[in-house]
C-alpha positions as CSV (number, residue, x, y, z in Angstrom):
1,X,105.8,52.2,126.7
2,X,102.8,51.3,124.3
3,X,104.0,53.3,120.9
4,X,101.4,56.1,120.2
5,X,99.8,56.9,117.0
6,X,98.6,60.2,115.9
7,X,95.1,60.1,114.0
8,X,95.0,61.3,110.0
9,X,93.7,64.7,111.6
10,X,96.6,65.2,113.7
11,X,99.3,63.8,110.8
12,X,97.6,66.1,108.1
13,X,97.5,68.8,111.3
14,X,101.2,68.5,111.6
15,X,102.6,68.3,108.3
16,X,100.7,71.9,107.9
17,X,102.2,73.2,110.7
18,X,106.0,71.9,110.2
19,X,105.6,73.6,106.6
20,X,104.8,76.9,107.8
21,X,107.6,76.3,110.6
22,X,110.4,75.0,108.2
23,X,109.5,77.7,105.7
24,X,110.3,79.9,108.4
25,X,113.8,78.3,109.2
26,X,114.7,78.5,105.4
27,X,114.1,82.2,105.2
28,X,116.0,82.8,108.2
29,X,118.8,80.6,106.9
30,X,118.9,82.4,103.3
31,X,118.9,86.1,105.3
32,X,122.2,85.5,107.6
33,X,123.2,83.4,103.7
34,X,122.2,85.6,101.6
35,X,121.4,82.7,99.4
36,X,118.2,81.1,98.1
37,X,117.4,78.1,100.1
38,X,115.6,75.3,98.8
39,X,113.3,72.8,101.6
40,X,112.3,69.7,101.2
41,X,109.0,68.1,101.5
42,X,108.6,67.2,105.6
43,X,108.8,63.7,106.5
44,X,106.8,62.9,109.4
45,X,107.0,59.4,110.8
46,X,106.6,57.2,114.4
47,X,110.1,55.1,114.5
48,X,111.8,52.8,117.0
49,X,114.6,54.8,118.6
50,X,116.6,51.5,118.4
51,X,116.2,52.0,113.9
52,X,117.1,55.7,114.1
53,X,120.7,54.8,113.3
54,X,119.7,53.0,110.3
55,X,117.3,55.1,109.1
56,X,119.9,57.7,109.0
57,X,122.0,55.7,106.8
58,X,119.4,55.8,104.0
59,X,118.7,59.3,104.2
60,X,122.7,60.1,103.9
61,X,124.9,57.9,101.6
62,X,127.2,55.6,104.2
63,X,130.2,56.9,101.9
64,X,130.2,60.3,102.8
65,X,131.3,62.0,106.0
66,X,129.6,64.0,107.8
67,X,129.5,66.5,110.6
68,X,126.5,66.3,113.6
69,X,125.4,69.0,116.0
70,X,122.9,68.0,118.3
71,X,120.5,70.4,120.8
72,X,118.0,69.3,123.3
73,X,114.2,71.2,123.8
74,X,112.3,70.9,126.6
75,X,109.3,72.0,128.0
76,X,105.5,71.4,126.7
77,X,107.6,69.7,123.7
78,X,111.0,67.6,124.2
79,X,113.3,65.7,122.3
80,X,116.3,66.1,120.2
81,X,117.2,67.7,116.8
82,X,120.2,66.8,115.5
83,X,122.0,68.9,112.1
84,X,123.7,66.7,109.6
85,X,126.3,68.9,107.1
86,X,129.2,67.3,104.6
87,X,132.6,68.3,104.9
88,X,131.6,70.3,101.7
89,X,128.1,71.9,102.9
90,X,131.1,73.1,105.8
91,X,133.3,74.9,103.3
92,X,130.3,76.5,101.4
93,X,129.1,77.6,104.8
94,X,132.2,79.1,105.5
95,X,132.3,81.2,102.4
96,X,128.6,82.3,102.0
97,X,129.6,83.7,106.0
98,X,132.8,85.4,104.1
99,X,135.8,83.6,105.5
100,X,138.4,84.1,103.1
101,X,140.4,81.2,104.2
102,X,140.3,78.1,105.2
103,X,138.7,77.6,108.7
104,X,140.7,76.5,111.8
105,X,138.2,73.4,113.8
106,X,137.2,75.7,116.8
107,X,136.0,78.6,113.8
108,X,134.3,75.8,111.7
109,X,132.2,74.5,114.8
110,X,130.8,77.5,116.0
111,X,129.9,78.2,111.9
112,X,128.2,75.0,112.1
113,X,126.6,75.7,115.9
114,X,125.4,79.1,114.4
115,X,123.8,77.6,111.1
116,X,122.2,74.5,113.4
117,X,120.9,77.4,116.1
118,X,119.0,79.3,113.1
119,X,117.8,75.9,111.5
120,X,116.6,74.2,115.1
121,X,115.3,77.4,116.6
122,X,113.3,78.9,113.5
123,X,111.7,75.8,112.9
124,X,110.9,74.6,116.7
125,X,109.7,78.0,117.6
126,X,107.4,78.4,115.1
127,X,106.3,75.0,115.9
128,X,105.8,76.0,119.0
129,X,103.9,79.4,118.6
130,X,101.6,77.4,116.6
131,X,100.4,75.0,119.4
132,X,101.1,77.6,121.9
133,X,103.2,75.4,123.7
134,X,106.3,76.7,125.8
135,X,109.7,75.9,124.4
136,X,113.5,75.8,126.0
137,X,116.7,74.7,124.0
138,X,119.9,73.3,125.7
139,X,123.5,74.6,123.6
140,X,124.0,72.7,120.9
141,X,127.1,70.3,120.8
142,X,129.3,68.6,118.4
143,X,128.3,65.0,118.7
144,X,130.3,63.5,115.5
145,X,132.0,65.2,113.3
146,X,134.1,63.5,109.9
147,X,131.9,60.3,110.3
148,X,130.1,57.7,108.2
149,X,126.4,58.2,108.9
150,X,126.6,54.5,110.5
151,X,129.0,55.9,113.2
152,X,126.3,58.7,114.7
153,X,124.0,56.6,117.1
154,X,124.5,54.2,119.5
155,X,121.2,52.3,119.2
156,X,121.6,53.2,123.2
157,X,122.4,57.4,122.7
158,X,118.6,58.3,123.3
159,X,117.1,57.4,126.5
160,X,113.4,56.3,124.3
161,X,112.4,53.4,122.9
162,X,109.7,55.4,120.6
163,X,110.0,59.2,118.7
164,X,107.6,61.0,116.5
165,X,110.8,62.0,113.9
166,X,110.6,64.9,111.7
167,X,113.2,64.7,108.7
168,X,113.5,68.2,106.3
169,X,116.7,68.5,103.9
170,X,117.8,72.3,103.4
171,X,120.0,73.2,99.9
172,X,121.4,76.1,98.9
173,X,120.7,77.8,94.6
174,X,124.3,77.1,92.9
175,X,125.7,75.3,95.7
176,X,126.1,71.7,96.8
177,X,125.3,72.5,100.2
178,X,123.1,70.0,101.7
179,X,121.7,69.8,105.6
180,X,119.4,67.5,107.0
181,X,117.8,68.3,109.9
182,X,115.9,65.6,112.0
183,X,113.5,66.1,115.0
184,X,113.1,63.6,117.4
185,X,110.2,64.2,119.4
186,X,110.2,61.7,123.0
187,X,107.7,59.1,123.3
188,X,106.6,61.1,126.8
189,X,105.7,64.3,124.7
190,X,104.2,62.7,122.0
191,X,100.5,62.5,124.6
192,X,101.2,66.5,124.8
193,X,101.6,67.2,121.1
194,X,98.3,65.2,120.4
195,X,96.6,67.4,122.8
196,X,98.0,70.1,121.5
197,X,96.6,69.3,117.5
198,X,93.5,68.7,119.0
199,X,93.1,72.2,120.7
200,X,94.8,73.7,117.2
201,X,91.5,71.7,115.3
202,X,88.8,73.0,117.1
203,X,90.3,76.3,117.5
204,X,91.3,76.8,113.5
């Protein structure tokens, strides 16, 4: 499949609207936290599916281990968002959601499920309601967990050979808690999305 670009209107477009949708994510992650998070600036870029394990390895350092929860959409938009967290982002997590004690594995996943559902659904949905476009989620699911970044794709684990990627890093005020949440959008929705910005142009 031909790879296809999005126009400067429809980048600039975008990058607007992911803002306004991460912001959203980050206040709905500092309410359950109680904690001021910090966002990063949105990286929006086309990539080869095939260099998306890679290009994980230079957002997150090789030498530290991390934890992945991955959740499908589907709909007018599709693709897959995947949640990075440290071993340490885990135990800040689970203190900031008052554990006292350290957490057994089944009680540290479904912190980590809980954290990625408010991230992937905040920021998605308001994606969504943006563009007016209908969205569905699958459960998310532990796809690595205590793994070099080089370890978390297959260069065959996603069924594209293109994906419009969205990359946002969340932090937490007086903690080292880091996420990074990436959105892979498939190269078969990327015609839908441009349709989308163009009807969110003229209607704006």
């Amino acid at each position: 499949m031909k790879m296809q670009s999005l126009s400067p209107d429809q980048t600039d477009t975008l990058q607007e609207i992911v803002n306004i949708a991460m912001g959203q994510a980050g206040d709905s992650l500092a309410r359950v936290l109680d904690s001021f998070v910090k966002l990063s600036v949105p990286r929006i870029k086309l990539i080869e599916v095939a260099n998306a394990g890679p290009g994980i390895i230079k957002l997150v350092n090789n030498d530290v281990l991390i934890t992945a929860v991955r959740q499908s959409f589907y709909d007018d938009l599709s693709g897959e968002a995947i949640t990075l967290f440290s071993a340490e982002g885990c135990r800040d997590l689970s203190d900031l959601m008052g554990y006292q004690t350290d957490l057994d594995p089944h009680t540290e996943r479904e912190v980590l499920f809980d954290v990625s559902n408010i991230l992937v659904g905040a920021c998605l949905n308001g994606i969504a309601e943006q563009l007016n476009a209908n969205l569905s989620f699958s459960a998310p699911s532990l796809i690595a967990e205590n793994t070099t970044a080089g370890a978390l794709l297959a260069p065959d684990s996603l069924p594209w050979d293109y994906a419009l990627q969205v990359e946002v890093n969340f932090s937490l005020e007086q903690r080292n808690f880091i996420s990074h949440l990436i959105i892979m959008m498939a190269e078969d929705a990327i015609e839908s999305l441009q349709r989308s910005l163009d009807v969110f142009l003229e209607t704006s």
